[in-house]
N, CA, C and O atoms as a GROMACS GRO file, in nm:
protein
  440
    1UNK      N    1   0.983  -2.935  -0.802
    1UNK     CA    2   0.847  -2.883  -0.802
    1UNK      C    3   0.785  -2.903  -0.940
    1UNK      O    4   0.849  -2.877  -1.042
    2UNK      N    5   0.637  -2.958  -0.944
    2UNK     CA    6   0.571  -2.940  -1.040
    2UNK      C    7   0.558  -2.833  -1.113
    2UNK      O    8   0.561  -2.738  -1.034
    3UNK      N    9   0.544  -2.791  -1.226
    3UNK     CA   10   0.517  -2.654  -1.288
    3UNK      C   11   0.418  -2.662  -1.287
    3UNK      O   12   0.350  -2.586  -1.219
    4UNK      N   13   0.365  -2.759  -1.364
    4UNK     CA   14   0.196  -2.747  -1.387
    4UNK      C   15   0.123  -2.744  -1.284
    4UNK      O   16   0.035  -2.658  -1.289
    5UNK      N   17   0.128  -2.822  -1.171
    5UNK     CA   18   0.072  -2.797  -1.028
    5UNK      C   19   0.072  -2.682  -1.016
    5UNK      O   20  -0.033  -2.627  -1.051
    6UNK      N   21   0.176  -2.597  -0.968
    6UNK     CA   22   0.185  -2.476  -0.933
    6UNK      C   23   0.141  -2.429  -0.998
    6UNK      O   24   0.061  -2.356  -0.938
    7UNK      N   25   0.128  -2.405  -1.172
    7UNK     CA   26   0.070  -2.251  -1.216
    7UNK      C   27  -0.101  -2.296  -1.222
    7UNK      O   28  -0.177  -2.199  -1.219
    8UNK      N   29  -0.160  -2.420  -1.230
    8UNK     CA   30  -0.283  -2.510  -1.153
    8UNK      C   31  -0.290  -2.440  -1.044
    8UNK      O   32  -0.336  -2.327  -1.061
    9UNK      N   33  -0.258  -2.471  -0.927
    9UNK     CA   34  -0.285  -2.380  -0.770
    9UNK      C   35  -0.326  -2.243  -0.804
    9UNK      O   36  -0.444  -2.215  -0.785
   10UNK      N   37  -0.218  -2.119  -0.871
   10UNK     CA   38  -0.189  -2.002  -0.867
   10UNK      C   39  -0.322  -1.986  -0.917
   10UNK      O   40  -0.403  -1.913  -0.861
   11UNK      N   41  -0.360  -2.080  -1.070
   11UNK     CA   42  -0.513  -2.025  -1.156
   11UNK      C   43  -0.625  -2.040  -1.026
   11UNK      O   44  -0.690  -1.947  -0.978
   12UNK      N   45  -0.628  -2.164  -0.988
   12UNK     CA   46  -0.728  -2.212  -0.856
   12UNK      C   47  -0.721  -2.120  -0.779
   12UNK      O   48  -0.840  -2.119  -0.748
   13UNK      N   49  -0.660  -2.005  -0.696
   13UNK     CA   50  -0.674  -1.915  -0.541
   13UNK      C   51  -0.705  -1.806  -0.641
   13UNK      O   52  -0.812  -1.751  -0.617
   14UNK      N   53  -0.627  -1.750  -0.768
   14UNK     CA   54  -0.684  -1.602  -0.832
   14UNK      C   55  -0.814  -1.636  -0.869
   14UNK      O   56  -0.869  -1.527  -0.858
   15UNK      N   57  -0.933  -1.745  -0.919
   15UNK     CA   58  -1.012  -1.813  -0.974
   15UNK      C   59  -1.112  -1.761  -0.805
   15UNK      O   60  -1.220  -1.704  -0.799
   16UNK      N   61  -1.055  -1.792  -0.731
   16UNK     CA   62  -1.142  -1.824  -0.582
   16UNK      C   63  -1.194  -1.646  -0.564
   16UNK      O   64  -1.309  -1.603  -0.550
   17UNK      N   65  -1.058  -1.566  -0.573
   17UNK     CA   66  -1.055  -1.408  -0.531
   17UNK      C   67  -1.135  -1.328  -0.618
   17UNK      O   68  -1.108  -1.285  -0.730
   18UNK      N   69  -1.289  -1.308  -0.512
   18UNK     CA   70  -1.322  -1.148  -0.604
   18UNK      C   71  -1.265  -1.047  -0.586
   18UNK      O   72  -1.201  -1.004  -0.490
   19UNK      N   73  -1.294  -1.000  -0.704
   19UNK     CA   74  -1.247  -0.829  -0.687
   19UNK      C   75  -1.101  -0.847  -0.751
   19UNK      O   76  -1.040  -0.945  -0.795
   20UNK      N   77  -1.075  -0.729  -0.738
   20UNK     CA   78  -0.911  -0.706  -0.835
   20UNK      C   79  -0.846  -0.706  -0.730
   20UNK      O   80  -0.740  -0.702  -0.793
   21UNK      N   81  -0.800  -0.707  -0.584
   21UNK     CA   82  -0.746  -0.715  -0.511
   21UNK      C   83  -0.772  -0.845  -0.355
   21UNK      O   84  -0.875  -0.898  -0.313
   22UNK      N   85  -0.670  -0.852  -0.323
   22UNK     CA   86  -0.709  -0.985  -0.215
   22UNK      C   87  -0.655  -0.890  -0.089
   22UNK      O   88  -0.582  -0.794  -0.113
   23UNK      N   89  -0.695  -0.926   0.051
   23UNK     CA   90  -0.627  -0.915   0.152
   23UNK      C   91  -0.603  -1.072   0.189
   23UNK      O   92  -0.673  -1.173   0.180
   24UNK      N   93  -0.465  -1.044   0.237
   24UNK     CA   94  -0.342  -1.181   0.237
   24UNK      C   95  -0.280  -1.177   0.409
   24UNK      O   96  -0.224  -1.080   0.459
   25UNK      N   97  -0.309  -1.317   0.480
   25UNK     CA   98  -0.190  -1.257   0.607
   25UNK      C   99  -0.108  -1.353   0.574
   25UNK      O  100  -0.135  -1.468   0.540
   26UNK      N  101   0.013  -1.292   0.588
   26UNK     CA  102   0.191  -1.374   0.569
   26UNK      C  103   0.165  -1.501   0.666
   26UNK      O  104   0.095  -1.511   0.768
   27UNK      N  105   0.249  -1.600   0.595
   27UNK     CA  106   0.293  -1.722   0.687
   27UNK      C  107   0.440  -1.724   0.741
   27UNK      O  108   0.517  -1.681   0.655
   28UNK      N  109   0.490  -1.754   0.832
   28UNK     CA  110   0.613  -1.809   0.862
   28UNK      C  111   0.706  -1.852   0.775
   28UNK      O  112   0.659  -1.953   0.720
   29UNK      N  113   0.818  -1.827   0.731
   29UNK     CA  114   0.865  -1.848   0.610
   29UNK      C  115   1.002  -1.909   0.654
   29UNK      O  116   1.049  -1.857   0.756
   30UNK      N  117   1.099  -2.041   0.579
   30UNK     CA  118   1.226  -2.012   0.610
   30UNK      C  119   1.331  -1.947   0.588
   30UNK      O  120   1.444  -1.964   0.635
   31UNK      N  121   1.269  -1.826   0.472
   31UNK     CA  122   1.359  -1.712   0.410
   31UNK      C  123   1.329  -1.605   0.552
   31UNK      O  124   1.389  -1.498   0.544
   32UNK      N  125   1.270  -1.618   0.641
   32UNK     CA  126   1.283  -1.535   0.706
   32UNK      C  127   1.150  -1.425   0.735
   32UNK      O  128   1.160  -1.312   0.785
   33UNK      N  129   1.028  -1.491   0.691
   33UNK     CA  130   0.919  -1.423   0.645
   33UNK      C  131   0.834  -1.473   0.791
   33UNK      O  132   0.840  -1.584   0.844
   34UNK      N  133   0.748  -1.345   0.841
   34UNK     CA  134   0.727  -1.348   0.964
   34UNK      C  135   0.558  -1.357   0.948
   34UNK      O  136   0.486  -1.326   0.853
   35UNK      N  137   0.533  -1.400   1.051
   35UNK     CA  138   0.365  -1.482   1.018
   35UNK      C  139   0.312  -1.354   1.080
   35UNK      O  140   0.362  -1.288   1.172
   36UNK      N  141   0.189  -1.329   1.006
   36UNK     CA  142   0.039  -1.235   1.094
   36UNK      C  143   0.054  -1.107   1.034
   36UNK      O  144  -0.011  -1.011   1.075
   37UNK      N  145   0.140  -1.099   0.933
   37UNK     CA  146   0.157  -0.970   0.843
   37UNK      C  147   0.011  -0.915   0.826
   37UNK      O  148  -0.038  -0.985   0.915
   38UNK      N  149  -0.081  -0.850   0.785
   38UNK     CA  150  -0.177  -0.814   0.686
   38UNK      C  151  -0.152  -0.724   0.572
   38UNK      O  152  -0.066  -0.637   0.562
   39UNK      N  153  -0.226  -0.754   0.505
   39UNK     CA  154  -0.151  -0.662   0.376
   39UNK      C  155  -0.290  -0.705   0.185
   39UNK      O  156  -0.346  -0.802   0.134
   40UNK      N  157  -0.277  -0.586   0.165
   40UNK     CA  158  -0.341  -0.621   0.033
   40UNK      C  159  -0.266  -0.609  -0.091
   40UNK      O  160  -0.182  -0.520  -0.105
   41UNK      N  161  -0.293  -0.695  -0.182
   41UNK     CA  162  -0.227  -0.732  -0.267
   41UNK      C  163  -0.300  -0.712  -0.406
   41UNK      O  164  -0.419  -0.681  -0.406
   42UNK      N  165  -0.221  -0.731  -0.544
   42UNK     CA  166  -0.349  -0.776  -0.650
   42UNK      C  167  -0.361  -0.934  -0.650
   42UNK      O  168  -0.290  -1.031  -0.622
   43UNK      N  169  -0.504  -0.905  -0.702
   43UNK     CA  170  -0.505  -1.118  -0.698
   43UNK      C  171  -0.396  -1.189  -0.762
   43UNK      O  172  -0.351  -1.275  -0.687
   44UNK      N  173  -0.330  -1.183  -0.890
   44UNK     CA  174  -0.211  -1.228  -0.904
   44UNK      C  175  -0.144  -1.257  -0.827
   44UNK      O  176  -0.113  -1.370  -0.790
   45UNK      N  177  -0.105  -1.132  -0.784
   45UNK     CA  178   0.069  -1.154  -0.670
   45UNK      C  179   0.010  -1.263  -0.527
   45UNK      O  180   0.081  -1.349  -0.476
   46UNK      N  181  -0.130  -1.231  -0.486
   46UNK     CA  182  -0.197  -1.286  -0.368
   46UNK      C  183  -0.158  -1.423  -0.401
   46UNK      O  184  -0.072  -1.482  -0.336
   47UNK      N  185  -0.245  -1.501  -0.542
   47UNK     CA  186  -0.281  -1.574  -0.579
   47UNK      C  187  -0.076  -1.696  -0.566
   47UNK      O  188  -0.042  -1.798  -0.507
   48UNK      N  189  -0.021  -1.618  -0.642
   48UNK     CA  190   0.101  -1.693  -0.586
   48UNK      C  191   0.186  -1.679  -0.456
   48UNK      O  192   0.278  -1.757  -0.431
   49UNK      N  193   0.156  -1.587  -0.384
   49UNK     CA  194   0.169  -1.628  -0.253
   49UNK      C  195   0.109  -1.720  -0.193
   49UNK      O  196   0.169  -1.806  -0.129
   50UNK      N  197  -0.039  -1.714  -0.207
   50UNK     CA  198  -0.097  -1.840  -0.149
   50UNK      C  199  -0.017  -1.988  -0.194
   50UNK      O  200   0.017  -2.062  -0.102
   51UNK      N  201   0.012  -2.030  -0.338
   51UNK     CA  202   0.054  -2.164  -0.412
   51UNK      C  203   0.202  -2.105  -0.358
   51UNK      O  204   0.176  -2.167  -0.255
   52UNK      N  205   0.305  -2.058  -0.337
   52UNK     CA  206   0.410  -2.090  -0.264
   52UNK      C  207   0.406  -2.114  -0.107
   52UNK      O  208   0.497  -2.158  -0.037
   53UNK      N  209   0.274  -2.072  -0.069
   53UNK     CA  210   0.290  -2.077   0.062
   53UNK      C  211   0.332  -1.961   0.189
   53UNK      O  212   0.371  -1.954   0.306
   54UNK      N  213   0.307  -1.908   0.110
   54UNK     CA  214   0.446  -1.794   0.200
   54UNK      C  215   0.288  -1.686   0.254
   54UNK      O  216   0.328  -1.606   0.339
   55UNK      N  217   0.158  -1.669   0.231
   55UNK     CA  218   0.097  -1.587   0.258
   55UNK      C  219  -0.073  -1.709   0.262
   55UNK      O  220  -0.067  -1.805   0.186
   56UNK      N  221  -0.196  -1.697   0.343
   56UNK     CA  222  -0.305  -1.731   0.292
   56UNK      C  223  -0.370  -1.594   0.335
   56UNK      O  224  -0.331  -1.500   0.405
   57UNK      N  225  -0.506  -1.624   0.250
   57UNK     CA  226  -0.642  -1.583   0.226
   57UNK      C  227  -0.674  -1.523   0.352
   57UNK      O  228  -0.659  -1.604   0.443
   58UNK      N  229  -0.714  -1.410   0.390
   58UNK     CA  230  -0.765  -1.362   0.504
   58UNK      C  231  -0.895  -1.380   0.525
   58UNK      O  232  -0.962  -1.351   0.426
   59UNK      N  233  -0.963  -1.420   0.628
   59UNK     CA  234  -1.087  -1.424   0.685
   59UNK      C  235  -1.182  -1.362   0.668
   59UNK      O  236  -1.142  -1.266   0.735
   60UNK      N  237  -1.283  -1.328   0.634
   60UNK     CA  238  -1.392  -1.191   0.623
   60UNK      C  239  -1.386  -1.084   0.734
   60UNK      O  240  -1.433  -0.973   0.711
   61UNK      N  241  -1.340  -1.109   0.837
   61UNK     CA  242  -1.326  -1.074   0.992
   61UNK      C  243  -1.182  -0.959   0.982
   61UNK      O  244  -1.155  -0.845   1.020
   62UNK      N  245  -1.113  -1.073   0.905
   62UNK     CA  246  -0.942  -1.015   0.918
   62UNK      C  247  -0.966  -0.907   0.804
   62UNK      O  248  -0.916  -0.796   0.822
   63UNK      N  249  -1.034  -0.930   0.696
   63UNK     CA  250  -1.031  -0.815   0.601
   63UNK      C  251  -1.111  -0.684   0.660
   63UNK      O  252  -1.069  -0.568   0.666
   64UNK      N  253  -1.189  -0.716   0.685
   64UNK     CA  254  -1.274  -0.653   0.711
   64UNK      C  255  -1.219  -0.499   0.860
   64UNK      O  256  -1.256  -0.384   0.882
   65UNK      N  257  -1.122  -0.591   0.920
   65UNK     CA  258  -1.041  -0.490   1.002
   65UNK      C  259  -0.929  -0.465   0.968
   65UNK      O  260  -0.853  -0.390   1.030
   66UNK      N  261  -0.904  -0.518   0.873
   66UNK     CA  262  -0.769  -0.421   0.791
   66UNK      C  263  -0.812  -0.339   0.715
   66UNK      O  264  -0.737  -0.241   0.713
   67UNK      N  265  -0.906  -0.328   0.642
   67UNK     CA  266  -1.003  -0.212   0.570
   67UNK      C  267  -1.028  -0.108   0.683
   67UNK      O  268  -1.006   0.013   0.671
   68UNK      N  269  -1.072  -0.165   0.785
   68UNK     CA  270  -1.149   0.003   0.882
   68UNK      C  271  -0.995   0.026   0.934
   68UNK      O  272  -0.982   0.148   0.944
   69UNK      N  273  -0.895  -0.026   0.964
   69UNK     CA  274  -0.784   0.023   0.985
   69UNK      C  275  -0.681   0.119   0.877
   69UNK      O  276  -0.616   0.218   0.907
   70UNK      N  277  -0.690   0.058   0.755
   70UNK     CA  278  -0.659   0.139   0.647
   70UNK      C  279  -0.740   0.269   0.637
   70UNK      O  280  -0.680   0.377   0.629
   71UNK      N  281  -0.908   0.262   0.638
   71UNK     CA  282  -0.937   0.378   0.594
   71UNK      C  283  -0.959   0.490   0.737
   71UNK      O  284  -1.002   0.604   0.716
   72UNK      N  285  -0.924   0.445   0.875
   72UNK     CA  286  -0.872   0.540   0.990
   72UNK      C  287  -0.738   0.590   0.987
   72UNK      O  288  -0.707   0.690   1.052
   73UNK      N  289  -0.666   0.533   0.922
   73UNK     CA  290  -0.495   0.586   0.918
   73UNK      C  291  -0.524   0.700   0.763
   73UNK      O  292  -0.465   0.807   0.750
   74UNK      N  293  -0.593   0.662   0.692
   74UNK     CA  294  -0.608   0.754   0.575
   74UNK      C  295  -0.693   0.905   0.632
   74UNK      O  296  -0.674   1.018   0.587
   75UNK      N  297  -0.781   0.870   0.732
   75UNK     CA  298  -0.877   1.010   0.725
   75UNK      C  299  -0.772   1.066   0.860
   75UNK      O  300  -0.798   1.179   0.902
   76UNK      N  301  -0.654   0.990   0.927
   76UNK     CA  302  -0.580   1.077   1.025
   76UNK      C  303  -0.493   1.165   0.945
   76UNK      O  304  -0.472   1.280   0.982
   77UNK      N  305  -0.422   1.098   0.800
   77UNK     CA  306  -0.374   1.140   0.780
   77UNK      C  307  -0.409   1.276   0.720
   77UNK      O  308  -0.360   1.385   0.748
   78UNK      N  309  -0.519   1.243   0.616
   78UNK     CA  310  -0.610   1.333   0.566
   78UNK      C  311  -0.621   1.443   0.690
   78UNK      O  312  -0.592   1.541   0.621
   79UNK      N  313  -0.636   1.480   0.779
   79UNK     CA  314  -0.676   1.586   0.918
   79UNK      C  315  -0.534   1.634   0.939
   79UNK      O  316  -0.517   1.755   0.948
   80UNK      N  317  -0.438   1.559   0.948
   80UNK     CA  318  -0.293   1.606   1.001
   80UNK      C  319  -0.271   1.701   0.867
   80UNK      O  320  -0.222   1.811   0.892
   81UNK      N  321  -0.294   1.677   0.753
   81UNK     CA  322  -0.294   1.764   0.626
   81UNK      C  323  -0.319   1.868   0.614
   81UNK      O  324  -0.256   1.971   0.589
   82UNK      N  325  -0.463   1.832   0.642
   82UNK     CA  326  -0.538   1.990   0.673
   82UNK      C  327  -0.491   2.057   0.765
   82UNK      O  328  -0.447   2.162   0.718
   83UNK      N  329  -0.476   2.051   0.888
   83UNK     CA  330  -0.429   2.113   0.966
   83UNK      C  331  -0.287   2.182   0.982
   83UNK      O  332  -0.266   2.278   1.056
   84UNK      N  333  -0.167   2.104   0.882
   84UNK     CA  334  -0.060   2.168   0.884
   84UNK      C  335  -0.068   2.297   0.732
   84UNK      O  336   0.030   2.372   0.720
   85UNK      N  337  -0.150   2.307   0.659
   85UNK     CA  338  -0.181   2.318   0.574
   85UNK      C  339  -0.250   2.516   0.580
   85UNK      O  340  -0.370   2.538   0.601
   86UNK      N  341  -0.143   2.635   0.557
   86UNK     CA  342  -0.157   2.732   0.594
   86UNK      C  343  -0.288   2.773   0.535
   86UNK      O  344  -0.332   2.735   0.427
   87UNK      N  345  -0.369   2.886   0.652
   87UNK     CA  346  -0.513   2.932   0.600
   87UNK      C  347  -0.472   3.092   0.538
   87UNK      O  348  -0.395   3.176   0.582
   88UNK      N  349  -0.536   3.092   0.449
   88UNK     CA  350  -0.528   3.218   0.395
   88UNK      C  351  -0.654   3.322   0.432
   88UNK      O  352  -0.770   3.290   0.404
   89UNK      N  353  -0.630   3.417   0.480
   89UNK     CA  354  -0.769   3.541   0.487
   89UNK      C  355  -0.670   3.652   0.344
   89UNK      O  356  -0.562   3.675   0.290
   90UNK      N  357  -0.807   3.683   0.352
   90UNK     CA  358  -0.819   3.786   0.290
   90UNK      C  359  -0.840   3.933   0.325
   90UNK      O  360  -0.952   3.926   0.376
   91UNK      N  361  -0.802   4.073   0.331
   91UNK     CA  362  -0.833   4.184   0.402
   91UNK      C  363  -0.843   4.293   0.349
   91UNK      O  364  -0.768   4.310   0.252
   92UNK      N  365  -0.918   4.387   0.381
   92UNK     CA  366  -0.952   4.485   0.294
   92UNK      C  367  -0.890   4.579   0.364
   92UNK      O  368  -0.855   4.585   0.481
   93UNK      N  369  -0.877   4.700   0.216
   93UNK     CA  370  -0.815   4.829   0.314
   93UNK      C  371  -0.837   4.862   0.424
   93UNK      O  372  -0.746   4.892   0.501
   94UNK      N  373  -0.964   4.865   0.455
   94UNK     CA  374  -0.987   4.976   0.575
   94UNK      C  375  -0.991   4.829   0.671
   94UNK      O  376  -0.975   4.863   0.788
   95UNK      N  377  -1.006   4.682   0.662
   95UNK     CA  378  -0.941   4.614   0.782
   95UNK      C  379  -0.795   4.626   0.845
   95UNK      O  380  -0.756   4.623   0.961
   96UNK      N  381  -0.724   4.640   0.715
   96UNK     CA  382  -0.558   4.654   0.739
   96UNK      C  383  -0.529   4.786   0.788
   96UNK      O  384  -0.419   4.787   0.843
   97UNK      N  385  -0.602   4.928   0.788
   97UNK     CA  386  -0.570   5.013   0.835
   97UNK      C  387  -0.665   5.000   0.983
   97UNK      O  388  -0.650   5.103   1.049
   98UNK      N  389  -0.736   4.924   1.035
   98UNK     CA  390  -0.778   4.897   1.175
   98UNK      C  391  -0.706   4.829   1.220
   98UNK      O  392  -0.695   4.848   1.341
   99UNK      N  393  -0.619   4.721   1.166
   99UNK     CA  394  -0.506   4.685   1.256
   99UNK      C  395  -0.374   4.715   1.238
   99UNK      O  396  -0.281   4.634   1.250
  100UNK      N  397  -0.366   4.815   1.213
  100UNK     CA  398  -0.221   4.902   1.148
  100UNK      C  399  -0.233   5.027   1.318
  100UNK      O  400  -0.162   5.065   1.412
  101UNK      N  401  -0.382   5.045   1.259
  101UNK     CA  402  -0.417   5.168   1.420
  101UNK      C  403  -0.397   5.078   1.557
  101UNK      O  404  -0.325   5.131   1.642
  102UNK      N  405  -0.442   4.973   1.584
  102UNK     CA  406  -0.430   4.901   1.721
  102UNK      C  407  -0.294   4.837   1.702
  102UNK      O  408  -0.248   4.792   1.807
  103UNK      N  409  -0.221   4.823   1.601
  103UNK     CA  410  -0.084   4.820   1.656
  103UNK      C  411  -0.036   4.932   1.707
  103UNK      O  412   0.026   4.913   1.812
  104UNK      N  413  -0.039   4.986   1.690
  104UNK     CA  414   0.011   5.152   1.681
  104UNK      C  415  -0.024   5.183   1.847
  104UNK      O  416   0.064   5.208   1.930
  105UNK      N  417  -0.135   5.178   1.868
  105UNK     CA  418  -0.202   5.229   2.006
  105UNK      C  419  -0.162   5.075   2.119
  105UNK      O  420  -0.205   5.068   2.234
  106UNK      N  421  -0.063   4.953   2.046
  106UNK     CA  422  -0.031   4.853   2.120
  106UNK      C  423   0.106   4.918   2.171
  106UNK      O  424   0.137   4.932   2.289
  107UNK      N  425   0.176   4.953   2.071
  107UNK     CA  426   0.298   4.982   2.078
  107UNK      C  427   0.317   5.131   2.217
  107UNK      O  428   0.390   5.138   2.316
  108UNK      N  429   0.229   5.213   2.168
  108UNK     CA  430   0.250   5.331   2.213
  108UNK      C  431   0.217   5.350   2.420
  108UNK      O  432   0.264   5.436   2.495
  109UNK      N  433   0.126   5.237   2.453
  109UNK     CA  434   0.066   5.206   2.569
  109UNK      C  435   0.233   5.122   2.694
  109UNK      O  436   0.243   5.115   2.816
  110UNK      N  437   0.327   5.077   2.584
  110UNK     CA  438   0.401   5.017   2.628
  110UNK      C  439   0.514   5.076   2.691
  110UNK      O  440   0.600   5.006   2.743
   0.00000   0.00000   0.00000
């Protein structure tokens, strides 16, 4: 392998990528690397995946639904949070002695 080619390519695809991050889908690999991955990366790491081959450039289409998929798994998770997430009240004397009395008159009915 060329060196200079390659670290040439790697400057050329980080050069192409706005933004500080790329979305990348995996290619078929013979290490064993399975095609249609999605995944975001920083442009660096993107940038030499693309020049080894092992990942390209996602589509505006493909990013664009790995973003609304990322940020729906974030606001589920965000809700499952909240929800396991104990509520606190607060109670004042004379609430705690109104339900101190209807226990009392629960218990006694039984």
């Amino acid at each position: 392998m060329d060196m200079k080619s390659y670290y040439r390519r790697i400057r050329e695809v980080e050069a192409s990528i706005a933004g500080k991050d790329a979305v990348v889908v995996s290619e078929e690999t013979a290490d064993g690397g399975r095609a249609g991955i999605v995944s975001e990366a920083p442009k660096g790491v993107a940038a030499r995946w693309v020049a080894e081959g092992r990942a390209r450039l996602a589509s505006d289409s493909e990013a664009k639904d790995y973003v609304a998929t990322i940020r729906e798994r974030h606001q589920q998770a965000e809700e499952a949070r909240r929800r396991a997430k104990p509520s606190l009240a607060v109670l004042t004397a004379e609430d705690l002695q109104t339900l101190r009395g209807s226990f009392k008159l629960d218990r006694q009915s039984k």
